[in-house]
DRENKE-305244 format. One line per 10 residues: number of its first residue (from 1); for each residue z, x, y of C-alpha. Coordinates in nm, 4 decimals. Layout:
<kolvos>
NUM> Z X Y  ...
</kolvos>
This chain:
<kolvos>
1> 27.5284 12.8053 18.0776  27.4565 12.8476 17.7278  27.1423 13.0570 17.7894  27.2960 13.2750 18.0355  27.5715 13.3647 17.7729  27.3301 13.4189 17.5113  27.0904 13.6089 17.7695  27.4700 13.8549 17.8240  27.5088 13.8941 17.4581  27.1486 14.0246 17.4120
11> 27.1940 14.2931 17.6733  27.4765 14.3850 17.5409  27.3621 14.4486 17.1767  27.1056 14.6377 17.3057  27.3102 14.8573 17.5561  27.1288 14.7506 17.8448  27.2644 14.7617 18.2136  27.3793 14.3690 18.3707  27.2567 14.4877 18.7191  26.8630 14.6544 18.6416
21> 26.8361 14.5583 18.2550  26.7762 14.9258 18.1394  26.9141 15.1208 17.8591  27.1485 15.3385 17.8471  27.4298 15.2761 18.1214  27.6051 14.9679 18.2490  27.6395 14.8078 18.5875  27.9772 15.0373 18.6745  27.7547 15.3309 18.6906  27.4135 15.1763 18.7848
31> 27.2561 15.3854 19.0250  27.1515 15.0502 19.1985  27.4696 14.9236 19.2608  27.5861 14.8722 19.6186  27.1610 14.8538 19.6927  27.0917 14.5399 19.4549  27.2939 14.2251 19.4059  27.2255 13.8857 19.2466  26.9902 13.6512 19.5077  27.2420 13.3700 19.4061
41> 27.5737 13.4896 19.3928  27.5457 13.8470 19.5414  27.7221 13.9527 19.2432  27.6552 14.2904 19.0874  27.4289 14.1788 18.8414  27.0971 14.0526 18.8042  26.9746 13.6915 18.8405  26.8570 13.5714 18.5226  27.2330 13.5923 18.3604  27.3913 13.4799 18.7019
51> 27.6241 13.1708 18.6417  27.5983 13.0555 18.9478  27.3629 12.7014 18.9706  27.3531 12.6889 19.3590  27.0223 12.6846 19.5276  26.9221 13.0860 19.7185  27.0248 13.0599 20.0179  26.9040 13.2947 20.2852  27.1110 13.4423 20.5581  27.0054 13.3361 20.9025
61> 26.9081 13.5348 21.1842  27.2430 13.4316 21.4181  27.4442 13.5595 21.0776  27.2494 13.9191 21.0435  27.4621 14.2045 21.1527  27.3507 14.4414 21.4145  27.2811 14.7843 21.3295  27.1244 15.0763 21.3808  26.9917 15.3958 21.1364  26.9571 15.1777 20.8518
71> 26.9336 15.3579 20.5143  26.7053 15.1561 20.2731  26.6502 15.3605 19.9559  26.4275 15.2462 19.6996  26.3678 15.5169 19.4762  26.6094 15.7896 19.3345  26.4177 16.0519 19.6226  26.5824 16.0169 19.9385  26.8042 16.3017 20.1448  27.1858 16.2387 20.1417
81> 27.3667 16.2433 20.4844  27.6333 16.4301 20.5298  27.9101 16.1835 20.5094  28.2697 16.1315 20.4077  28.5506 15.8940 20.3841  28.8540 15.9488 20.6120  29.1770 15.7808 20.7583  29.0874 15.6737 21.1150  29.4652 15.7126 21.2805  29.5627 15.5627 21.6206
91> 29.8528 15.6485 21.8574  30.0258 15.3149 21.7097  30.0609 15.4496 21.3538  29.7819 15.2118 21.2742  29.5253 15.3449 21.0305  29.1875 15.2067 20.8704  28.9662 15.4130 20.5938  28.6332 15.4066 20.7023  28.2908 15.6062 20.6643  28.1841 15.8641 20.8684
101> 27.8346 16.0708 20.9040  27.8817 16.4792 21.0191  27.5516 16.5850 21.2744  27.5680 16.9127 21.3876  27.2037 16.7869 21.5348  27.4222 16.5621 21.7881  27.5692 16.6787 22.0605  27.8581 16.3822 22.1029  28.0826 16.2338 21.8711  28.0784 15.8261 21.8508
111> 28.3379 15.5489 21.7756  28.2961 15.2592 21.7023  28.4034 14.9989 21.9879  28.6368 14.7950 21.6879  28.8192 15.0969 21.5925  28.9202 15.1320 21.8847  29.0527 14.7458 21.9715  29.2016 14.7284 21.5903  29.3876 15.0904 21.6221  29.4804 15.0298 22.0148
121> 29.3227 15.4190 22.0478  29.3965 15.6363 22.3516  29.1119 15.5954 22.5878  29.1646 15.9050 22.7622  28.8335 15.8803 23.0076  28.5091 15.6679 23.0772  28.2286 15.8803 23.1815  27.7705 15.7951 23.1897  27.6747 15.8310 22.8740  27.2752 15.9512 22.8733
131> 27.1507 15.8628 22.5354  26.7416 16.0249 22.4583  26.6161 15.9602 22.0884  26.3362 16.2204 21.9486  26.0235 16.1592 22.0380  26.1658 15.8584 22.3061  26.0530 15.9066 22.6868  26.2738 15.7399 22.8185  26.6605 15.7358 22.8240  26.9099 15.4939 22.9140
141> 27.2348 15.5226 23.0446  27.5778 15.3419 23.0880  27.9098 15.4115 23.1332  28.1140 15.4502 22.8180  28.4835 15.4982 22.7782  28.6124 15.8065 22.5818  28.8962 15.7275 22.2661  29.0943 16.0276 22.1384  29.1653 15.9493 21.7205  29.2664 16.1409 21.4652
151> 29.0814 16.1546 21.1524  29.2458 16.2635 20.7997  29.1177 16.3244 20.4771  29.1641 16.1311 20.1621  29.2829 16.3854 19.9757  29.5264 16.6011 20.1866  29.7259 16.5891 20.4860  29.4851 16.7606 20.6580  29.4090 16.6294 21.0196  29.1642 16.6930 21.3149
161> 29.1731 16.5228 21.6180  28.8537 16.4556 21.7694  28.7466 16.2651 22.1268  28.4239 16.0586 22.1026  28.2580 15.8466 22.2801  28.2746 15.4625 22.2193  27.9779 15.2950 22.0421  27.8731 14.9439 21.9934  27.7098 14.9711 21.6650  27.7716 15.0906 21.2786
171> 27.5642 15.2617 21.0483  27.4561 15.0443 20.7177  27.6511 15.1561 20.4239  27.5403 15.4765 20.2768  27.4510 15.5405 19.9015  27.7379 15.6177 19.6637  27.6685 16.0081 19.4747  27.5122 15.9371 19.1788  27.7012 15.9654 18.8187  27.5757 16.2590 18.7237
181> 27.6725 16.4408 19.0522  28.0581 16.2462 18.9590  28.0623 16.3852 18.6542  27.9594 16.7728 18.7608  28.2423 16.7161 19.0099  28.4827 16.6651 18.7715  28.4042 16.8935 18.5054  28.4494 17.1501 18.7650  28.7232 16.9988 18.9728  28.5900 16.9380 19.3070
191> 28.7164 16.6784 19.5343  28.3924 16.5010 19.6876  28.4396 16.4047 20.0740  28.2404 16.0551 19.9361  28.3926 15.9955 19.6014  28.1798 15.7480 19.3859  28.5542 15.5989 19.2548  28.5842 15.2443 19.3751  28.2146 15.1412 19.4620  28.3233 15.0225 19.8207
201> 28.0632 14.9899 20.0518  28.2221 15.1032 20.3872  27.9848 15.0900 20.7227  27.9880 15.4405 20.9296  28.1817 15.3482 21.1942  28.2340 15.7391 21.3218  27.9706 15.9908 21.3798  28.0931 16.3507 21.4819  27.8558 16.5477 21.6247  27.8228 16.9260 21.7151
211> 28.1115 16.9257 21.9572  28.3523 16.9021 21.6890  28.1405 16.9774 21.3497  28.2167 17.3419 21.3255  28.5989 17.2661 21.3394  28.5609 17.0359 21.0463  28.3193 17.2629 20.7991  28.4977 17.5765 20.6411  28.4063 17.9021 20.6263  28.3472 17.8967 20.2468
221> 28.0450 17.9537 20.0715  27.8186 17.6228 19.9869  27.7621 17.5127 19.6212  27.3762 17.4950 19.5881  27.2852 17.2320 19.3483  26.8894 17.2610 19.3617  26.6672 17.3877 19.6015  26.7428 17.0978 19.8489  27.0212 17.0047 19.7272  27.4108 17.1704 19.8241
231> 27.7602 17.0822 19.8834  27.9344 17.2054 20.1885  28.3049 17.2593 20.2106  28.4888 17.1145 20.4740  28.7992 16.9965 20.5963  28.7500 16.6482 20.4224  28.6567 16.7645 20.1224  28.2704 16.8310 19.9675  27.9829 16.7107 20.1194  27.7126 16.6450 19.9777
241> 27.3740 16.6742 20.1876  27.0109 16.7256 20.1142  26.7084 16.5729 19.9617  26.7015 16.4662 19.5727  26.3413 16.4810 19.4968  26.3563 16.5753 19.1125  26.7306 16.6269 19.0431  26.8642 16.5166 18.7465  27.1748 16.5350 18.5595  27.0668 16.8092 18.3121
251> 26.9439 17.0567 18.5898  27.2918 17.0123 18.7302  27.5136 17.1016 18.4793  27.3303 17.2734 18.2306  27.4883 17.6042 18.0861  27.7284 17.5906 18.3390  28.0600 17.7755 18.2498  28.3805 17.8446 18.4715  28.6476 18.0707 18.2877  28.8930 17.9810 18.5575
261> 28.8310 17.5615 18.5505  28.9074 17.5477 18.1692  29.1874 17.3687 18.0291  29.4086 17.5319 17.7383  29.1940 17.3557 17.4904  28.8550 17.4574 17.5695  28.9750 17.8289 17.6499  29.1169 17.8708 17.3013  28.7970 17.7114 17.1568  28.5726 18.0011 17.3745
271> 28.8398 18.2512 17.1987  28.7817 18.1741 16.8677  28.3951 18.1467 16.9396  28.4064 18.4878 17.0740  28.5453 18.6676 16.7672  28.3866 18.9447 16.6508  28.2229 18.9824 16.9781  28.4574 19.1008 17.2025  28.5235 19.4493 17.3012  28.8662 19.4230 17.1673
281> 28.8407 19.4381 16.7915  29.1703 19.4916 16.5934  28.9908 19.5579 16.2813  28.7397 19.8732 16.3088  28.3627 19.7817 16.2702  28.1884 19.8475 15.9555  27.8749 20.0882 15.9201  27.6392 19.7879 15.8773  27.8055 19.5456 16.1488  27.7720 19.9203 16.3916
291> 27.4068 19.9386 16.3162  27.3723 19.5463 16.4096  27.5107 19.5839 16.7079  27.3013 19.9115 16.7812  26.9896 19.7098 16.7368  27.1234 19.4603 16.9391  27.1617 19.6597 17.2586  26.8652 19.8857 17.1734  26.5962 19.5714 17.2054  26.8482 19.4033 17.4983
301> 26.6202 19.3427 17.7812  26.5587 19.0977 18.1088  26.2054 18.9167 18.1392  26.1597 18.7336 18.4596  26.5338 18.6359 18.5256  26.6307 18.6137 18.1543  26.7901 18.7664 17.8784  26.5555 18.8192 17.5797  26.7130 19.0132 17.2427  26.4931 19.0616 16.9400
311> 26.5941 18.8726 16.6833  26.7979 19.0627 16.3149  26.4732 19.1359 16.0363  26.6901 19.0298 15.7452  26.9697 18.7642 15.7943  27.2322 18.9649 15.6028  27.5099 18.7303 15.7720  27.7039 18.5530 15.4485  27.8923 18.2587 15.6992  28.1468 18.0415 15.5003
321> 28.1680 17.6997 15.5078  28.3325 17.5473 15.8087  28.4074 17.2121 15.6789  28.7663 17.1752 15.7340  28.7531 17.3600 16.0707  28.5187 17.0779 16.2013  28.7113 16.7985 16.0821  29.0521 16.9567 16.2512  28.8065 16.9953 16.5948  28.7047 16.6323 16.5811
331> 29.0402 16.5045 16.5046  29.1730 16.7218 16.8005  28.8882 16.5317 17.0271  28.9911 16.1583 16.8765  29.3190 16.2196 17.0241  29.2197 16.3425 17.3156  29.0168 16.0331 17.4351  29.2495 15.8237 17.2776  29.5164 15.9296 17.5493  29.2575 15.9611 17.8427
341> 29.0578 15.6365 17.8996  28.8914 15.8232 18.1537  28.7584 16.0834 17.9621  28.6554 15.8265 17.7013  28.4435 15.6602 17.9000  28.2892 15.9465 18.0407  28.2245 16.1122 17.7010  28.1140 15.7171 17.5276  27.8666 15.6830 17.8673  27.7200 16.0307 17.8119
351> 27.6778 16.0061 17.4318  27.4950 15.6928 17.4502  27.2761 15.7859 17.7369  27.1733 16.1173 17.4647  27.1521 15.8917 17.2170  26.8693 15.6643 17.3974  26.6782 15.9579 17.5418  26.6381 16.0400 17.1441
</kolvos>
């Protein structure tokens, strides 16, 4: 027990993660978690600081849950489904938050067959069911019965009620949206269909397919990420869908500013930045600071999607010391994370991560 404490305290000195032993994050925010547990325990963390001193033991074959589309990622390039978390309601006023995958690719909707015994849904028909995969010559079919649900996001009233067909098997739990994805979401205050915030790993119970997709997905333009990568607005919130290869958290969010997002802080902080550039001036422009700006928009130009300005010959620019307007900015941020743990942690998980990448 000893060694596994002092094994801890070592990791933690050095800033390393409990769960994959690298630098720079910690197991809350692991991009393994919910994929990796201990062999021992099946605790998130790794083995070697485990406290557990039972033998491995390994799950039998009578014990292994049946299941079908399994999602095993092992590296960070893999193709998000489009999925969500929603309030599966039943005719009872019973209700159970589950997972559920959109395919516009399908041309049924599926339920699965314990929903439907633990909400006492409406079965409102039983018809064949043929069911063909891709590529698959042949096709089975059997009769299944038809529930009527209502599903309802997590973050509004809003509800859709959808008929599907009843299914005998869930999906395995889909990955989580990485941090950096969390973070972009907040900074620009987007509510995710499949929030990161709790690290439960539901099964997809519900799939809807194309006979109800297009009621679900909005009208509104996507948010494109990357060049495979986009959130689509729907009903549920934003989903997030595509393929990862190569995305990483600085393509996301770098030099990316919404006037219309910003709080009262960070708008009078673009103000003050601004002065002496805006159009409105109260104070009249000197002959020198007129030429500067002449020469400015005389050698303006755009090269191959960006903006290219020659740079002044002489730097006749006298700046005063800004000292005392620095301290009064970082006192301003102390406070700030003082009163908002969870914009402390964001800001303490983002400096350190810049910090080891130095």
């Amino acid at each position: 027990m000893t060694e596994v404490s002092d094994r801890r305290e070592k990791l933690k000195s050095a800033h390393r993660c409990f769960l994959c032993l690298n630098r720079g994050h910690n197991a809350r925010v692991c991009s393994k978690r919910g994929r990796a547990s201990c062999t021992r325990c099946k605790g998130a963390h790794h083995r070697s600081i485990c406290n557990e001193t039972g033998a491995i033991t390994t799950p039998t074959k009578d014990t292994a849950p049946t299941t079908v589309g399994k999602i095993a990622v092992a590296s960070p390039d893999f193709t998000y489904l489009q999925t969500a978390r929603i309030w599966v309601m039943g005719p009872t006023g019973l209700s159970k938050l589950t997972h559920c995958v959109l395919d516009a690719g399908g041309q049924s909707s599926f339920v699965a067959k314990t929903l439907i015994e633990d909400l006492k849904l409406d079965v409102v028909d039983r018809r064949n069911l043929v069911v063909s995969a891709f590529e698959s010559r042949s096709s089975d079919s059997d009769p299944r019965r038809v529930a009527r649900f209502c599903a309802k996001s997590i973050w509004t009233n809003t509800v859709v009620t959808i008929t599907a067909f009843e299914s005998t098997h869930a999906l395995c739990p889909h990955p989580t949206v990485s941090h950096d994805i969390t973070i972009m979401a907040l900074t620009r205050k987007i509510q995710l269909a499949d929030p990161r915030e709790g690290e439960r790993d539901l099964p997809i119970k519900v799939l809807i397919g194309g006979d109800h997709y297009w009621r679900i997905v909005k009208d509104a333009s996507t948010i494109r990420l990357s060049s495979s990568l986009v959130l689509i607005p729907t009903m549920f919130g934003w989903i997030l869908t595509g393929n990862r290869t190569g995305i990483t958290a600085n393509e996301l969010m770098i030099n990316h500013i919404t006037l219309e997002h910003l709080d009262n802080d960070v708008l009078r902080f673009w103000d003050q930045e601004t002065i002496g550039i805006t159009p409105n001036q109260q104070k009249p422009l000197s002959a020198g600071d007129y030429q500067r700006l002449q020469e400015f928009h005389d050698s303006y130009r755009i090269e191959d999607g960006r903006r290219v300005v020659r740079l002044p010959k002489k730097n006749v620019c006298d700046l005063s010391l800004n000292h005392d307007t620095v301290k009064s900015r970082f006192r301003t941020l102390q406070k700030r994370l003082q009163q908002d743990d969870a914009l402390r942690t964001i800001y303490e998980e983002q400096m350190l991560d810049h910090v080891v990448k130095e």
